[in-house]
N, C-alpha and C positions, 0 to 999 in steps of 0.2 A: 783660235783655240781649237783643239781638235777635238771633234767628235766623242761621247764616251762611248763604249763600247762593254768593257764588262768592267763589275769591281766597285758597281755605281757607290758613291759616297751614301752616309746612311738617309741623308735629309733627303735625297734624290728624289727618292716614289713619293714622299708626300708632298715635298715642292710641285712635281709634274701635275701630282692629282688637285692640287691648289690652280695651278695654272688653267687644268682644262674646265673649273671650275668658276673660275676668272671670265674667261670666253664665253661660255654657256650663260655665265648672267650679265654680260654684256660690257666687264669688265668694273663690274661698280665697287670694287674691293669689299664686298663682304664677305670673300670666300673663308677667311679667316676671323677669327674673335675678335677684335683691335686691330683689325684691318694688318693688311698685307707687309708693313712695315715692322708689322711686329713680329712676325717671323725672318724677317731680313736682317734685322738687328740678332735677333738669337745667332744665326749660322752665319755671321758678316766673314768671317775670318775661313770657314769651310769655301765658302762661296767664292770669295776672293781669290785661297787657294787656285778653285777649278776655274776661274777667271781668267788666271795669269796670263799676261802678255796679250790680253784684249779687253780695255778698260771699258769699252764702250757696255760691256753688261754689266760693269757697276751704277749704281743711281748714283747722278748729280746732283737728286732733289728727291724730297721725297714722294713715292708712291702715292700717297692720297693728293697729292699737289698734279701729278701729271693729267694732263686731257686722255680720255679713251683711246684717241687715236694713238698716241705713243704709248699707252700703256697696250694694246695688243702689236705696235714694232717688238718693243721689248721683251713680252712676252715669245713672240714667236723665235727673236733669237736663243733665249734657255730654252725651249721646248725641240728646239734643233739640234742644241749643242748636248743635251743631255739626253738625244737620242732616241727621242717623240718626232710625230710628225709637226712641220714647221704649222706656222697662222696660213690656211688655203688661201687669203690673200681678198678674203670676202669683209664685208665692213660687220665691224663690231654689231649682235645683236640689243637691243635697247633691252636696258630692265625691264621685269615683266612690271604689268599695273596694277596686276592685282593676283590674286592665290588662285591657281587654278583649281580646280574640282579634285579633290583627293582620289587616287585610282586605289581601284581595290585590294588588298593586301592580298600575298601570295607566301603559298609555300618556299622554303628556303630553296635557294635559285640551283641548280646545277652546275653553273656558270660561276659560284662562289665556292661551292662545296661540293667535292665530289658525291656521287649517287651512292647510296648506301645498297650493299652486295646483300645477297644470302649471305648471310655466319658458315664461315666452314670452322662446325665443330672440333676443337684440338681435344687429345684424349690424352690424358696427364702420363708425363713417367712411368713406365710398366712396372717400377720397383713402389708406387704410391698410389693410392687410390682418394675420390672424393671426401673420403674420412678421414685422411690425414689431419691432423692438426693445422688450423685455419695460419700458425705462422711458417708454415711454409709457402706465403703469398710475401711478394717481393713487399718490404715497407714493415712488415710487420714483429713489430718488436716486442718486449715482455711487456712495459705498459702498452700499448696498445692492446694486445692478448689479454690483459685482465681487463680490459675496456669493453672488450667482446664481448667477453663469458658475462660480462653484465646484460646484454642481451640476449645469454644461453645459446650463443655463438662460437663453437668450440672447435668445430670442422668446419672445411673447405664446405661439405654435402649443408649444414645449418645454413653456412653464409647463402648457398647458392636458393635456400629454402625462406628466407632473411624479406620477405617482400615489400614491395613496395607500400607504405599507406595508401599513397595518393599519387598524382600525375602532377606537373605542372608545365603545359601546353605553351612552349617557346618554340614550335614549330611555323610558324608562322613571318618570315623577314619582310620587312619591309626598308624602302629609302629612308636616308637622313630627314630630307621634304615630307615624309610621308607621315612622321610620328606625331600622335596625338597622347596626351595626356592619360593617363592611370591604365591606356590597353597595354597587354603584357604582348611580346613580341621579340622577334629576334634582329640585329643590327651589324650587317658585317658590314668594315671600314676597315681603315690606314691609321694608325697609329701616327701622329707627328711630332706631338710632345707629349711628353710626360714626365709628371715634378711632382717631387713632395715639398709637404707644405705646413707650416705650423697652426692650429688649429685648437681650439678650447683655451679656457683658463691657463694664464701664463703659457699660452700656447704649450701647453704640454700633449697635447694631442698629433700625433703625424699621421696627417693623413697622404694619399694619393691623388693627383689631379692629373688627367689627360684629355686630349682632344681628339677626338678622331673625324678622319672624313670620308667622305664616298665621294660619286661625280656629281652629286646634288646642294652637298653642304654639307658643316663640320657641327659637332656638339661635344659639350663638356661632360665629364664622367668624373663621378666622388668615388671614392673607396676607404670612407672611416677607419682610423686607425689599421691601414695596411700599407705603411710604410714600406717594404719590400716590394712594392708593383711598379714604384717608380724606378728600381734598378733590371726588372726583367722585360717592361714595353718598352721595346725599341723603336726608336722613329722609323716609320718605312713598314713594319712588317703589319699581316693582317692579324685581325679581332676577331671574333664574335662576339655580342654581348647580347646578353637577352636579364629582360626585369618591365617593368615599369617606368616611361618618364614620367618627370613632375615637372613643375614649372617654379622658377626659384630667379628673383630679379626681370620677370619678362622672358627670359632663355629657359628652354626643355633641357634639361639634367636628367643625368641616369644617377641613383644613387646606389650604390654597391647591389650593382650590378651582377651576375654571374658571368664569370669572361671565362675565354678561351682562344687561344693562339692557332693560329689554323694553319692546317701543311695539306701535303695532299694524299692524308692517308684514308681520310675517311671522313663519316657525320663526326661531329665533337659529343665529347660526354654530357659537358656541363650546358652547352646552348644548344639551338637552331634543333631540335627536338621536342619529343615528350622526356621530360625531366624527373625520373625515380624522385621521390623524398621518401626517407627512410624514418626508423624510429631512432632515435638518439639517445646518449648516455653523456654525463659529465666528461672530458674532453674528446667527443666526437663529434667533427661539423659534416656538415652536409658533404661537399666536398670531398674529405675523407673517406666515408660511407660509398661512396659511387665510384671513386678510385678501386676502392677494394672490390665491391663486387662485378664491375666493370670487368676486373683482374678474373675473377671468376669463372664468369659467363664467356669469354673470350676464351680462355687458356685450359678450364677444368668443368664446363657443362657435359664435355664429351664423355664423361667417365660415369654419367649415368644411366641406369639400364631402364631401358621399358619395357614393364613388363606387362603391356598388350598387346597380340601379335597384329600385324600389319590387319587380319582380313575385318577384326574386330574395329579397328580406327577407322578403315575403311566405311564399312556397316553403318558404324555409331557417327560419322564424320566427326571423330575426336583428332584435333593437333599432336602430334608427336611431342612427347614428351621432352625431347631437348630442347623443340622449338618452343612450347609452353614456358617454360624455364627462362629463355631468353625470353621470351615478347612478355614475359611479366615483369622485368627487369626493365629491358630499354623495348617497345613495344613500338613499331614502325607507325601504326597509328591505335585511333584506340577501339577500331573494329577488330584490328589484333588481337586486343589486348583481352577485348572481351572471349576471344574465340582461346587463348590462353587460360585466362581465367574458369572458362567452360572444364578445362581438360582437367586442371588442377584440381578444381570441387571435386569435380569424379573419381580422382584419383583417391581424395578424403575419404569421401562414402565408400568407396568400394573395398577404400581397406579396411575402417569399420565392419563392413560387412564381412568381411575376411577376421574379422578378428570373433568378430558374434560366431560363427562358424566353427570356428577353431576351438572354442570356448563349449559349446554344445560338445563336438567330439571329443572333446578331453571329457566331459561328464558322462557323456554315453560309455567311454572305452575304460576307464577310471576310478569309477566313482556306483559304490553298491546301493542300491537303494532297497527300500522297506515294503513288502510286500503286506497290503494292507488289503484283510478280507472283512469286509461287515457282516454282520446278521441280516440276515434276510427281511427275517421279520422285523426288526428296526426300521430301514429304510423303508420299509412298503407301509407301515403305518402312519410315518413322517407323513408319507404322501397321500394318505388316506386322512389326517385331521387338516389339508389345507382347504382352507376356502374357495381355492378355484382349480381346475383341472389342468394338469401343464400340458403343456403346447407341442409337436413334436420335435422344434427345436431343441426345447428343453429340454426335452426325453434325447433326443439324440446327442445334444454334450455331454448330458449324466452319464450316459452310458460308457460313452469315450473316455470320459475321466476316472470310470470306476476301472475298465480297462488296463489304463496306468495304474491303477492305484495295484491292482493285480498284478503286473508283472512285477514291479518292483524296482525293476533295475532295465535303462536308466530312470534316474526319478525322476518325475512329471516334470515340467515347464511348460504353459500352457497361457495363450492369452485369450479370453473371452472376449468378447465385441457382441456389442447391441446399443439398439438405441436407448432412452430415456424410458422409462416404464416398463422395457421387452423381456424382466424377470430374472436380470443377473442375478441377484440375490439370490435367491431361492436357488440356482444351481452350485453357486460358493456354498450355502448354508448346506446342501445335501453332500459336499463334496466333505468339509466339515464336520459331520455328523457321523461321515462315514471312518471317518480319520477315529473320532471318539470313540466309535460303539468297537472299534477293533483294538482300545485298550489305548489306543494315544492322545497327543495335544495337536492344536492348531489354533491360530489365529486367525482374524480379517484384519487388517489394518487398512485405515482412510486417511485421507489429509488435511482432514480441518476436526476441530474439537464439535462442532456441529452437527457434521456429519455425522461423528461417530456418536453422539447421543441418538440421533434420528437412527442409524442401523442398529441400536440398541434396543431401542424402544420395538421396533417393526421385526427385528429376529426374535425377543421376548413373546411378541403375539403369534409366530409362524411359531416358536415351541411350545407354546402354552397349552395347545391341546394334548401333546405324551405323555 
């Protein structure tokens, strides 16, 4: 049979990864669920195909029935013929005796997944900007669009503003061998079968069922009612999946899982990361949600401006603005995310403060106010029946405030501060006073019905003497 070379049949990579899986446990056929036979009965008719005209790699007998020793001859002639290296010709290793010591879990490998770059920011269509209407993102249809604006999601600039709640931490991969129960983690493998399966009451349930393996061992994955994932995992190609095992019959199960099909363009959206979860609406899943701003942050963060200049970010060690944006979204870890989230807050306040600001000049430049003179003798009498002498504090905000009250224009806005007992009162009451004896009205207002009996009672006795 000659050699393959390119074109491999689809069962090929997960047969090979079976095989070297076969070896490394010493041949005890547990590489597979139901042992090794029952993936030979699936592909009989592929296998035989790439057989042709050399019967000796079909079994006589079945696989669980042969001794070790002819189970690694046979082995080594498929692992030659389909273009692995042969069996080195060493005796089969004996199954282990016992579970070795679990090694430490690591970050997802490099060696599975390409290294995640700097983001080179893309800067949208020079005819569109980040305020475009959010359906100009591929996918996005008029339900969908009214899906959004349930989330007051109505522009590209909202989605991209759209944050995350929360993380969930599938950065972490570990072996098939390696998984323990309820840790959340991520699990790249081979794909070798995948079926759907009838399921619930009068089986009217379809579900997904596949297997995947790595060079350590294979596990079973459920996918509840998502019929469709048994027509796009193809034998052979790679996974990620990241979630939770459980343990279901004695075997570790993933139960709907988050998967992702891997190439070699980069980290995946849905695994082997920190994983956005978004807020949700009636027909939007998670998935969805991370599609689209994925879409976003990729294609349209560029189209945002900062508007702090470099020496300030420098200064303040604030993130740049596009990069915030991103690492709040997919956040490489979550030192990032925090140094992200730093930029953003600031961003809030500062416009806040930009806005308090803006508000002030428009009432300075705008807006006339009431030029308010008292009687002389009014006010100095006030302060001639109280009971104690004020303080120069309080001498010097009266003053201030009568001040304002003189010019007129613009009109006061003032905050007072002191502590507990340090005689606000009496400076509101003179301010007050002053307002009255020049022919107007004013108010104190408090926030509790309590309160305002108590400043009732205690201004009653500061007037009682005029």
């Amino acid at each position: 049979m000659a050699t393959q070379e390119t074109g491999a049949p689809t069962w090929a990579g997960a047969f090979q990864n079976i095989l070297d899986i076969e070896e490394s446990h010493g041949f005890d056929n547990k590489a597979v669920m139901g042992g090794l036979d029952k993936f030979l009965a699936r592909w009989s008719e592929d296998m035989a195909t790439q057989a042709a005209g050399n019967e000796g790699f079909l079994l006589k007998e079945p696989y669980d029935s042969m001794s070790a020793a002819v189970r690694a001859d046979w082995t080594a002639q498929w692992r030659e013929a389909l273009g692995g290296p042969p069996n080195p010709n060493k005796p089969p290793k004996p199954a282990p005796a016992a579970q070795k010591k679990k090694p430490a879990a690591k970050k997802v490998s490099a060696e599975k997944k390409p290294t995640e770059k700097k983001p080179a920011y893309k800067t949208p269509p020079a005819e569109v900007t980040v305020d475009a209407p959010v359906d100009r993102l591929r996918g996005v249809d008029t339900k969908l669009t009214a899906r959004l604006k349930r989330l007051d999601v109505e522009t590209i600039r909202d989605l991209l503003y759209l944050f995350p709640r929360r993380h969930e931490d599938y950065s972490t991969a570990v072996k098939i061998s390696e998984l323990s129960p309820g840790e959340e983690c991520t699990v790249v493998a081979t794909v070798w079968e995948a079926r759907e399966v009838s399921k619930g009451p009068r089986g009217g349930r379809r579900d997904t069922e596949a297997v995947l393996s790595d060079e350590t061992g294979n596990l079973k994955v459920i996918w509840f009612g998502q019929r469709y994932l048994a027509r796009s995992l193809k034998p052979g190609s790679q996974i990620a999946i990241s979630g939770k095992a459980s343990v279901f019959q004695g075997q570790l199960v993933f139960e709907n899982p988050e998967h992702e099909m891997l190439d070699t363009t980069g980290l995946g959206v849905h695994t082997g990361r920190l994983v956005p979860i978004y807020p949700l609406t009636e027909g939007l899943t998670r998935r969805n949600m991370r599609r689209l701003t994925w879409q976003a942050v990729r294609n349209w963060v560029g189209g945002l401006e900062d508007a702090l200049p470099d020496d300030i970010l420098a200064r303040t060690k604030l993130m740049p603005l596009l990069d915030a944006v991103y690492q709040a979204h997919y956040p490489k870890e979550m030192e990032t995310w925090e140094l992200a989230r730093r930029r953003l807050a600031f961003d809030e306040l500062f416009t806040l403060q930009l806005a308090v600001l803006a508000r002030r000049r428009m009432q300075h430049d705008n807006i006339n106010g009431i030029e308010i003179i008292a009687p002389a003798n009014v006010i100095d009498g006030f302060y001639q029946t109280l009971p104690f002498p004020l303080t120069k504090a309080q001498r010097r905000c009266i003053q201030e405030i009568e001040a304002d009250f003189r010019a007129g224009t613009p009109p006061m806005s003032r905050l007072l501060q002191g502590e507990v007992g340090s005689g606000k009162t009496v400076v509101a009451l003179s301010a007050l006073l002053s307002v009255a004896a020049a022919g107007y009205q004013g108010a104190m207002m408090v926030p509790t019905e309590v309160l305002a009996e108590q400043h009732f009672q205690s201004i009653g006795n500061l007037l009682s003497g005029l």
